[in-house]
N, C-alpha and C positions, 0 to 999 in steps of 0.2 A: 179309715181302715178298721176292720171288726176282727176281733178274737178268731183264728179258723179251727173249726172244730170239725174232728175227722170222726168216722164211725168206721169201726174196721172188726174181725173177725179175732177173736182172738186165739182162733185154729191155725190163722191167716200166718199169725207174730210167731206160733210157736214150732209152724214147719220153717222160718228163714232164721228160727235161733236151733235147728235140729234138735226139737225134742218132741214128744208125741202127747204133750197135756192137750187138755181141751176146752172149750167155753165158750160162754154167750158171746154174743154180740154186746162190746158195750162203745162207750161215746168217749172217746180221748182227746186231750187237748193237744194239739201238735204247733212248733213253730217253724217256719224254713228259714235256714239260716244262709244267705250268698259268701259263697269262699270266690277266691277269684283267680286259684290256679288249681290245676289239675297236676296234683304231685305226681313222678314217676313212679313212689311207692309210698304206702303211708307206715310202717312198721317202725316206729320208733326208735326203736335199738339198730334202726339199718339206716334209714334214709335221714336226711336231714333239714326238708323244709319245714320253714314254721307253718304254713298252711295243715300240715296235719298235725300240730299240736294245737289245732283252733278247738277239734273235735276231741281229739285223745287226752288232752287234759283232764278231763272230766269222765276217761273211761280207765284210766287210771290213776292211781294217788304214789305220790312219793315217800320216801322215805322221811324226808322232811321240806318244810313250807317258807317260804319272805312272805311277811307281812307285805303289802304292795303299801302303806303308811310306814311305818318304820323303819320298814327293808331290814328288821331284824330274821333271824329264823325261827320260824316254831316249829312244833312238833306234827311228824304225820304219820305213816306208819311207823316209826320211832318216835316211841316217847321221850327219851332224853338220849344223849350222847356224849361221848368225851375223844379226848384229843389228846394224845401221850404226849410230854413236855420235850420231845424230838420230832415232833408233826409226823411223824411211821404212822402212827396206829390209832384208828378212828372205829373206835365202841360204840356199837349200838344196840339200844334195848328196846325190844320189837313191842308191840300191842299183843295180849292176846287172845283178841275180840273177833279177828277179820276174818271173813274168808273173799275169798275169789267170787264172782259171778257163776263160777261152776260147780260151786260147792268146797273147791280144794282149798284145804287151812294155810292160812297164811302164816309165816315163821322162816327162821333164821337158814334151812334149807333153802326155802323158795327165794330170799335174798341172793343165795350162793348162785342158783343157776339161773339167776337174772344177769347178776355181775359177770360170772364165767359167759353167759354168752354173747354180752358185749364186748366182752377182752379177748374171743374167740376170732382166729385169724379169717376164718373160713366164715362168719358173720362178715365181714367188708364194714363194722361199720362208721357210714359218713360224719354222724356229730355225737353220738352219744359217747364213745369210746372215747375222743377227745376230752370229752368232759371228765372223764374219771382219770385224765392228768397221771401221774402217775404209779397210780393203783397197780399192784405187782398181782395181789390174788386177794381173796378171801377167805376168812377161817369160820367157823361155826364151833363158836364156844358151850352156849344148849339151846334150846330146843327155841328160843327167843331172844336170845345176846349174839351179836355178827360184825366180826372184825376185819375190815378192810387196812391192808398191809400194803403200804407204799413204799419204792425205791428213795425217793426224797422230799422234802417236803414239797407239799401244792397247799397254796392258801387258797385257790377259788374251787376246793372239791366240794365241800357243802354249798355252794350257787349249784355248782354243775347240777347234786343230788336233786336238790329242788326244782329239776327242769323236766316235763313230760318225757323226756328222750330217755330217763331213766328210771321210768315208773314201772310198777311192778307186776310184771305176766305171771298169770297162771303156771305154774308148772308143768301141769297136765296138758294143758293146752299147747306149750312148750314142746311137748311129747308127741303128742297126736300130730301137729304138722311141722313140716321143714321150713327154711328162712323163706323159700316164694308164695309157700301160700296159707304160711301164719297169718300175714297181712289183712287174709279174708275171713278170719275166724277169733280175732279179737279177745282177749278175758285180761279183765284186768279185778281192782278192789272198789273202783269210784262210782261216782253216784250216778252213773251210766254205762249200761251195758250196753255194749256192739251187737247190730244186731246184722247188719249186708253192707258191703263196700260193691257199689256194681261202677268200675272206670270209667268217666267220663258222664257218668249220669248223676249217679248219689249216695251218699253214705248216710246209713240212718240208727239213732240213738234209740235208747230207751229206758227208761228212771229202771234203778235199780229197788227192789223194794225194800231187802235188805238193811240199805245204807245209814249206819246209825255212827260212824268216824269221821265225820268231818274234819278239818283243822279248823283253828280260831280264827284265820284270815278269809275264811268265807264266810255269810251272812247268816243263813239260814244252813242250820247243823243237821238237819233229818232229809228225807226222801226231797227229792226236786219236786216242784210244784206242777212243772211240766212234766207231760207225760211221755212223748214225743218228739223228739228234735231230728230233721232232716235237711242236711246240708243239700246242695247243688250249685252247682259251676258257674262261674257268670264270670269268663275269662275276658269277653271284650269289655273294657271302661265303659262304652256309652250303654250295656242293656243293665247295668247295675242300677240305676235310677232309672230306670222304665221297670224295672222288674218292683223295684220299692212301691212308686205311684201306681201300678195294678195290684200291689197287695201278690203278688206272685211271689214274694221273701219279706218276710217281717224282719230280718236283721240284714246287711251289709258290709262287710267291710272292703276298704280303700276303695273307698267313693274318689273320685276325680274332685279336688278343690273347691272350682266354680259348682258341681252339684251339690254337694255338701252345705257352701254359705248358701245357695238359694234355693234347696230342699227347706233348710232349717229357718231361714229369715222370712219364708210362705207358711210356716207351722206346721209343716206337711212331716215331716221326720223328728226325732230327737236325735241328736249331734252328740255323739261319745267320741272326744278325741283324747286318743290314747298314746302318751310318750312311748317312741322305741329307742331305749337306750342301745348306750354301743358306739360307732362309728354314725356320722353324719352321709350322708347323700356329699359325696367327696369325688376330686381327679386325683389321682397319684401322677405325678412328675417323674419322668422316666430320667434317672442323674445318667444315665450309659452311653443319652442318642445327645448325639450335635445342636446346641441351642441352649436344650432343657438341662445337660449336664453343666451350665453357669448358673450359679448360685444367682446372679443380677438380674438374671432372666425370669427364675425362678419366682423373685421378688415383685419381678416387673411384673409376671402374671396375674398375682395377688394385688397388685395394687391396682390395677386396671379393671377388676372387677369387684361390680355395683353388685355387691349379694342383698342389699336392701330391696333394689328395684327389682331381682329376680323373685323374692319372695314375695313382694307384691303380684308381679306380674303372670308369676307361674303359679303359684301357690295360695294367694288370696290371702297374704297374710296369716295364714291356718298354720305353720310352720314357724318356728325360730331359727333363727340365722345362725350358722354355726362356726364357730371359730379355730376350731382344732383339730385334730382326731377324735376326739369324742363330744358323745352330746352331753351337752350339760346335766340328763336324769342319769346317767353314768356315774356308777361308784368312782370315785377319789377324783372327778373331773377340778378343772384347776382355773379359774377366772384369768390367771393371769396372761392368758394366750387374745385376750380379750380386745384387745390396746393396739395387737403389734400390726394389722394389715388392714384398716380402716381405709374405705374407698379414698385412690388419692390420684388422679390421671395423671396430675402433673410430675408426681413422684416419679409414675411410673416409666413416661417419658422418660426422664432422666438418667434412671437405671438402664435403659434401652440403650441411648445414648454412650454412657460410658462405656457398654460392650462394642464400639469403637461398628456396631454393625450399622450403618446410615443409609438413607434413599439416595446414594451416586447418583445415582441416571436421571433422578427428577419426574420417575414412575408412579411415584406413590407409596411403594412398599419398599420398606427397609431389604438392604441386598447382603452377602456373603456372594465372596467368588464370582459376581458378576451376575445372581441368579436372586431371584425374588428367595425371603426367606418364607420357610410354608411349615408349619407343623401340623402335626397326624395327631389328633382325639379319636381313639376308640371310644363309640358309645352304645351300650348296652340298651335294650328294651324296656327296662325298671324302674319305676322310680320317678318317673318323668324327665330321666334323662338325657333325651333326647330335644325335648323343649327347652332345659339347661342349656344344653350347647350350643345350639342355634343362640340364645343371646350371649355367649362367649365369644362365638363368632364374631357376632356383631362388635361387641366393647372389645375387641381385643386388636380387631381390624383396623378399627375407626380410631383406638387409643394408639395402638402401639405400631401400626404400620406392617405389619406383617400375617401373611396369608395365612388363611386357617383351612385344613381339612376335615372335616367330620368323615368318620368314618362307622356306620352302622354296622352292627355286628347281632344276629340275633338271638343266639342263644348266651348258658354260662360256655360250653363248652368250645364253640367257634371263638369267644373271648380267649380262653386259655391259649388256644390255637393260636390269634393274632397275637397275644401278650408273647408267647414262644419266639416268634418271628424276630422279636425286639425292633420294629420298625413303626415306634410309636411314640408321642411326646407324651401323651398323658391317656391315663385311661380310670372308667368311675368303676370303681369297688368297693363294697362295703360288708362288713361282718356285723350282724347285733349283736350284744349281749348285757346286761346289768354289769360283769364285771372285765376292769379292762384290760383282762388277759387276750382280749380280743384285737390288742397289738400286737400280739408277738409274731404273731406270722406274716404281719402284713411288715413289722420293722428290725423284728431281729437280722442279722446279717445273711441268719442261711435258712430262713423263714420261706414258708413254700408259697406263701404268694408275698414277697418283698419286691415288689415289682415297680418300686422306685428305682433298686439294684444299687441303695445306698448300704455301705459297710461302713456301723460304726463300736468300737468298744466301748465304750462310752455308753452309749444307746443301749448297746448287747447288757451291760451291765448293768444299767438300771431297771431295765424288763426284767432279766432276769433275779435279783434279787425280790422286785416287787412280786414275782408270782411264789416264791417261796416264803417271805419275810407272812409269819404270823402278826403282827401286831400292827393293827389299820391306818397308826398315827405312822407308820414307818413307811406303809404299803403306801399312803397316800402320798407321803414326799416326793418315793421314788418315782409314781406316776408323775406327780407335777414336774418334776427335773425332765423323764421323758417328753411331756407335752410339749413343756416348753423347747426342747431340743430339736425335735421334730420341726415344730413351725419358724426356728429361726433357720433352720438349712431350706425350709419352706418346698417340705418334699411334697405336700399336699396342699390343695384346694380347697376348702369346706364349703360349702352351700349351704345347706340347710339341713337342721335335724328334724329327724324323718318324725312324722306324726302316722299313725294308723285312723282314720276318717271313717266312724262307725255310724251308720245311718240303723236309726230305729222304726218301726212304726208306731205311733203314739201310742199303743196298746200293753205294749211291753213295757215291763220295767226288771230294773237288777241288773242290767248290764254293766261289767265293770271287768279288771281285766288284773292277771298277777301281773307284780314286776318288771317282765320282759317287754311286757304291752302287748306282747301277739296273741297270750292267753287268754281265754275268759273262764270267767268261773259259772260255768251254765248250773248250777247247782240254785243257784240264786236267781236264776230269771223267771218271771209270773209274766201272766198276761192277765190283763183288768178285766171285768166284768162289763159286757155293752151295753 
C-alpha cells in the first residue's frame, strides 16, 4: 500500500471551514482512518461514545494530560494545579499562549463556560457531566487562574479532566450555535481543526497550523505531519479488512481477531493492540431471579466455564482472560481475585448438586418443580458477545445440566428495556474507564445500572470511600477489598479484557493511543516516503 496523496483546492477547504480566504492548488498528504460506529452525536460535552473521541481528541486539548507510561498527569492547557487540603477546591493556572482555531483567546472565562455548560441541565449530558463528579460551579479568579468548587470530595476528577469529553470549545463557537448543531461546527485548541461532520458518510480533520502547545505525553510537539485526516464508517466486521487490503483506509480500528492475527502474520498490516481499561467483557448475575439469586449457583457458573478456551477460540489469544471486575491495565486493579474461579467442572458439579436441584426424571437436565431448569442471558451486539454465549451454552449445558436461553437483544436501549423486565439470569455490560470509579454504578446498592440487584453496605462503603479517599495507597485497598467482595458473592462473570485491534497500513507510523486505549494521539502519525 503507497502513501495517498490528495490534490485539492484550497477555495475547496476554506468554503466547508466558512471563511472566504483563497489559494492555489496545492498537494496534501491525507489518511483515512476506519471508525466502526456511527455515533448518534459526536459533541462531546453531550454524547458519550468513545468512537467520537477517536477523532475529537485531537481537535481538542484538555486542561490536563496521563502520561499513557506512567499514568502520571501532566500539564495541558493548565500548567500546574493545586488541590485545597479538604479536596473542595482545585486551582488552575491557564497557558497564556492558546487560542482556539477561530482565533478566540483562550483563558479562565472560556474554562467557566465550558464547565457551566456541562453542568448545565438543559445540555442532557451523557458522560462528560459524570466525570466532573461533584463539581458544584466554577469561579474565575483572573484573567488565567480557574477554580472549580465541589460539594465533596472526588478523587478521580483530574482522570475525568484529562478525558476528550471535556476538552475545551471555543466560546465563540459556543455562542454562534445551540447544543444540535454545535456538533457540525466544531472549535476547539488541538492540533486539529474540524472541518465537516456529514452522518453516516464522514468527518474530516485538518492540522492546525497554529499549534505550538503540545503536552509532553505526545511525541512530536509542533504542527502534525499530516495534513488531512478523514474518518469513515465501516460498521459491518467483515468490510473493515477489505477496506485495509484495497488501501481504501490506512488505519482500522476493532478488526475482528482472526483478521487481525492473519492481516498481521501475512505482513500485510501493523498490529497496534491497544488495552481498554475498566471493566472486562463480563455477565452480571441477576441475585433477584430464581436460580441466579444462590450464591452456589452463582459459583457453579464460574466454575464451569473454560475462559482459557474461550479466548483461544473467540479471541485468538489477542485478549487476556479476565478475572474480576476490572481489567488488569485498570488503576488499583488487585491480582488477588486471580486464584478464586479457575476452570473446574467437577467443582462445579458439585455445587449444582448441593442446591439439592437434580435430574428426577432421568431427562438429562437438572429439574425444580417438575420442570427442566432454563436460564435467560441477555446478549447485546458488542463485543463479540454473542460468540461468548454460544460457548456458555455449550459448557454450561454439557457441565452443569441445565438449559440455557440466549436471548439477543440489539441495541443499548432495547437492553435497558429487557434488564427493566427483571426476567433475566445474566446479562453482558460493561463501562471503560482508567479509573475504577467505573463500579459504582454497576455495584453500589442504588447504582443506576446495579443490575445484579445485589445490596450490600459493606460494598456501598468501600466504593464509596475509595471515590473520595485522596491518597492512592488507601484508594487502592479500598478497591482491592471491593474486588475481592464482588467476586466471592460471584455477582459477575469475566471473560476477557477488552483489547482495541488497530490495523495499520505499513506506511504509517506513530500510532499509539492515551490511557484509555480508545484515544489516539493523531498528532504524531506520518506516513513514509514510497
Amino acid at each position: 500500500m503507497t502513501k495517498r496523496v490528495l490534490c485539492i483546492v484550497l477555495v475547496t477547504v476554506a468554503v466547508l471551514l466558512g471563511s472566504c480566504s483563497q489559494g492555489s492548488p496545492s498537494e496534501t498528504s491525507e489518511i483515512v482512518y476506519g471508525l466502526t460506529l456511527v455515533p448518534s452525536g459526536i459533541d462531546p460535552h453531550i454524547h458519550a461514545s468513545a468512537e467520537l473521541g477517536i477523532p475529537l481528541r485531537s481537535v481538542y486539548d484538555s486542561l490536563i494530560y496521563r502520561d499513557s507510561t506512567t499514568l502520571e498527569f501532566v500539564p495541558g492547557l493548565a500548567e500546574s494545579w493545586e488541590i485545597s487540603p479538604d479536596g473542595l477546591t482545585y486551582t488552575f493556572w491557564l497557558r497564556q499562549d492558546v487560542v482556539f482555531h477561530d482565533g478566540t483567546p483562550f483563558n479562565a472565562d472560556a474554562v467557566r463556560i465550558n464547565v457551566e455548560r456541562v453542568l448545565s441541565p438543559e445540555a442532557n449530558s451523557l458522560k462528560a457531566a459524570g466525570l466532573l463528579g461533584t463539581v458544584q460551579r466554577v469561579e474565575v479568579v483572573d484573567d488565567y487562574t480557574v477554580q472549580l468548587i465541589l460539594s465533596a470530595p472526588y478523587a478521580p476528577l483530574l482522570d475525568g479532566l484529562s478525558q476528550p469529553y471535556l476538552g475545551m470549545a471555543s466560546p465563540t463557537a459556543l455562542a454562534q450555535w445551540d447544543t444540535a448543531t454545535y456538533q457540525f461546527h466544531q472549535v476547539g485548541t488541538g492540533p486539529y481543526r474540524f472541518v465537516e461532520y456529514i452522518v453516516d458518510d464522514r468527518l474530516v480533520l485538518e492540522k492546525f497550523d497554529g499549534y505550538n502547545w503540545a503536552p509532553s505525553c505526545v511525541i512530536n510537539p509542533g504542527v502534525p505531519a499530516v495534513d488531512r485526516i478523514v474518518f469513515r464508517f465501516f460498521t459491518d466486521p467483515a468490510t473493515r479488512t477489505l477496506a485495509l487490503q484495497s488501501g481504501e483506509a490506512d488505519i482500522m480500528g476493532e478488526l475482528l481477531p482472526y483478521d487481525a492475527q492473519t492481516l498481521s502474520s501475512e505482513g500485510l498490516i501493523d498490529l497496534v493492540v491497544a488495552p481498554i481499561p475498566g471493566q472486562p467483557l463480563q455477565f452480571l448475575f441477576n441475585t433477584h431471579k430464581s436460580y441466579t439469586s444462590s450464591l452456589e449457583v452463582r459459583k457453579a457458573l464460574l466454575f464451569a466455564t473454560d475462559r482459557r478456551a474461550i479466548i483461544q477460540g473467540v479471541f485468538y489469544s489477542l485478549s487476556n482472560i479476565a478475572y474480576g471486575p476490572l481489567s488488569s491495565s485498570t488503576l488499583y486493579y488487585t491480582p488477588e481475585v486471580e486464584d478464586m474461579y479457575a476452570y473446574n467442572p467437577e467443582m462445579a458439579r458439585a455445587l449444582m448438586d448441593g442446591t439439592g436441584w437434580l435430574d428426577t426424571d432421568g431427562d438429562g437436565w437438572r429439574d425444580a418443580d417438575g420442570s427442566p431448569i432454563e436460564l435467560i442471558i441477555l446478549v447485546p451486539p458488542w463485543g463479540l458477545a454473542p460468540e461468548v454465549a454460544q460457548l456458555l451454552e455449550s459448557e454450561w449445558e454439557t457441565t452443569l445440566q441445565v438449559k440455557i436461553r440466549l436471548q439477543q437483544v440489539a441495541s443499548f436501549p432495547l437492553l435497558v428495556e429487557e434488564v427493566a423486565s427483571g426476567n433475566y439470569h445474566a446479562v453482558s455490560l460493561n463501562l471503560q474507564g482508567l479509573d475504577p470509579v467505573v463500579l459504582n454504578s454497576f455495584f453500589l446498592s442504588n447504582g443506576n445500572r446495579n443490575w445484579t440487584g445485589y445490596a450490600s453496605l459493606d460494598l456501598d462503603n468501600l466504593l464509596i470511600q475509595a471515590q473520595t479517599e485522596a491518597d492512592p495507597i488507601l484508594r487502592a485497598n479500598y478497591y482491592a477489598q471491593a474486588q475481592v467482595l464482588i467476586m466471592e458473592q460471584a455477582l459477575v462473570l469475566p471473560i476477557r479484557e477488552y483489547t482495541n485491534l488497530n490495523g495499520t497500513n505499513t506506511s504509517i507510523a506513530g500510532l499509539h493511543f492515551d490511557p484509555q486505549g480508545w484515544f489516539p494521539y493523531l498528532v504524531d502519525l506520518s506516513i513514509a516516503s514510497p
